[in-house]
N, C-alpha and C positions, 0 to 999 in steps of 0.2 A: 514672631514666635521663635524662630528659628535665633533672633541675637538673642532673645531671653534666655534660653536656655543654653550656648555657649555662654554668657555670665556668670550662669548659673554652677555651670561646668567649672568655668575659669574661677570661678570662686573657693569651689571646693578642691581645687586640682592637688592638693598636698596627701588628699585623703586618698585620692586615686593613684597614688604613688604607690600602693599595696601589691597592686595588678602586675607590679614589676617582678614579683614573686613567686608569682603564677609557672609551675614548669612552661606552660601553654606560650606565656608571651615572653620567657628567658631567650635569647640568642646564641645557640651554642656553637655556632659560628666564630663567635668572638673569643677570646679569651676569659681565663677567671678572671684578672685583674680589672677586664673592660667591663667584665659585666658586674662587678663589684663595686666600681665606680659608679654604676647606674643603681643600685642598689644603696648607694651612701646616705640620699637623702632621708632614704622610710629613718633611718637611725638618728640622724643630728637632732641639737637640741631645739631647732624651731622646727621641728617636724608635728605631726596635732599627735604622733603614736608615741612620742617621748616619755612622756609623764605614766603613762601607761605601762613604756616596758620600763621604766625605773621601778615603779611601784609595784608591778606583778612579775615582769622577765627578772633578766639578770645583765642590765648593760654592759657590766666588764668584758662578758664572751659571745658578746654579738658578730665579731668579727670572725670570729674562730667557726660563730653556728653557721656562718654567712656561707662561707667556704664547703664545710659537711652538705649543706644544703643545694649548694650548685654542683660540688662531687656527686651525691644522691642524684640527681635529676639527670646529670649526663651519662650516668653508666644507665640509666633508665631507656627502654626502648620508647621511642618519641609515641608511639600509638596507647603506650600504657600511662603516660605520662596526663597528670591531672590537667581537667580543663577551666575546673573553676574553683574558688577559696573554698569550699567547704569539701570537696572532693580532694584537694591537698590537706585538710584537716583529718580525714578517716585515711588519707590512702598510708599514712608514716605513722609510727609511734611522735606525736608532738609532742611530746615532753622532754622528747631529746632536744627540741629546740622552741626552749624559753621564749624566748623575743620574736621568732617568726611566729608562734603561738597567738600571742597578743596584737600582735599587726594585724593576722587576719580574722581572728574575732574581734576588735574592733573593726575590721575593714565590713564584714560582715551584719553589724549590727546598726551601718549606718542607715536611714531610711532611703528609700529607693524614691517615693515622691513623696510632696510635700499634699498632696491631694486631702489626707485626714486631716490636718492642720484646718486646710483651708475649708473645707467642711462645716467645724466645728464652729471657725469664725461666723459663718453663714448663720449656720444655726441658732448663736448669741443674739442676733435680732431678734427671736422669736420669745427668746428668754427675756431678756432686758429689754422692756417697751418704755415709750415716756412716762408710762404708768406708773413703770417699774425703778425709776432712775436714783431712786436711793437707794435699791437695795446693797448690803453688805456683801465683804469677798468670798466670805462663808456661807452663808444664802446661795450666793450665785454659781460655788462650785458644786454646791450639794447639786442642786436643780438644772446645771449642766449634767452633771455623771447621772441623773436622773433620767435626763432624755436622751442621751447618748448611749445610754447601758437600757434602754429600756427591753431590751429581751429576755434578761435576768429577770429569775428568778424572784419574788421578795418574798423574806418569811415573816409574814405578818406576828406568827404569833411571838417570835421574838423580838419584834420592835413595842408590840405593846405591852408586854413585862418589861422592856426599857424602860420605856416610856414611863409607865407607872411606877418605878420602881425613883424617877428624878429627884421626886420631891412629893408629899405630901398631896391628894388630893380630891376631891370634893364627891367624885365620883369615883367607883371603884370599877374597874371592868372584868367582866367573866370573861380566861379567852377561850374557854370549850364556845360557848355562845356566840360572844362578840358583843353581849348588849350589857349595859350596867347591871350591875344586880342590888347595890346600894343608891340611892341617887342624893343624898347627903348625909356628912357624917357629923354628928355634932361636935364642936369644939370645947 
C-alpha cells in the first residue's frame, strides 16, 4: 500500500510543486535568488499550472510577482506567516499577484483522494447488470446521477409537465392528482 501510494505521489509530483509557495515551506535562510530557483519550475512551460496562468495570470510578470511575494513573506513575522494554500489566499490582497493566484487555486482544487471515483466504479455493477448490457451512454448517466444523487430532492410535478409536454399523447395527466383525467383522445 505504502509503494502504491508513493506512485501515486510520484505521479502527480509537478502539482505538488505549489506547496513551494507556501510562506510555511519557503526557506528564508536562503537567499531570493535560491529560493527563486526552486520556485522556477510552478512557472515553466511543462509545468500542469502553465496553461492556466497563460489563460487567467499574466506570464510576462511572473518573475517580478515572484520577487513581491518572497519580499512579502520575509518581512512577515514567521508566526503570522500562512500555513496553508487557502490561508495565503485571504491572508494578501491576490490580485496583486496574478500567477500565484492561479497556482494555488488550482493547487487547491485538486482532489485529495480518488475514493469518489472509486465509489462510483463500484456502484456501476449494480447499474449495468448482464440484464442490462445494452443499455446506451445516456441511459446509463442519467440512472448513475439517479443513484448517486439520490438524497435530492425530485420535483415530480415538473418532470410530468415535461414529460407531457414531449409529444402528443394518449393519456393526459392531472398533476394536482397525479391520475389521468382523460384516458383517450381521439384522433
Amino acid at each position: 500500500m505504502i509503494e502504491q501510494l508513493e506512485t501515486r505521489l510520484l505521479r502527480s509530483q509537478p502539482h505538488f510543486r505549489a506547496t513551494d509557495l507556501l510562506p510555511s515551506n519557503m526557506d528564508f535562510l536562503l537567499s531570493d535568488e535560491q529560493i527563486l530557483a526552486k520556485l522556477q519550475p510552478i512557472f515553466a512551460q511543462d509545468s500542469p499550472y502553465y496553461d492556466d496562468i497563460v489563460e487567467l495570470g499574466n506570464i510576462d510578470t511572473y518573475q517580478i510577482e515572484q520577487e513581491h511575494w518572497i519580499a512579502l513573506w520575509r518581512e512577515t513575522e514567521p508566526e503570522k506567516r500562512p500555513q496553508r494554500a487557502i490561508d495565503c489566499l485571504n491572508a494578501v490582497n491576490i490580485d496583486w499577484y496574478p500567477n500565484i493566484k492561479v497556482v494555488l487555486i488550482h493547487f487547491l482544487t485538486l482532489p485529495v483522494t480518488t475514493c469518489s471515483v472509486e465509489r462510483s466504479f463500484s456502484e456501476m455493477r449494480l447499474l449495468k447488470t448482464w440484464l442490462r448490457s445494452t443499455m446506451t451512454d445516456p441511459r446509463l448517466s442519467s440512472l448513475a446521477l439517479m443513484h448517486l444523487q439520490y438524497d435530492e430532492e425530485i420535483p415530480f410535478k415538473e418532470l410530468i409537465k415535461k414529460w407531457s409536454q414531449v409529444k402528443s399523447r394518449l393519456i393526459e395527466l392531472d398533476i394536482k392528482s397525479g391520475f389521468p383525467t382523460k384516458i383517450f383522445e381521439l384522433v
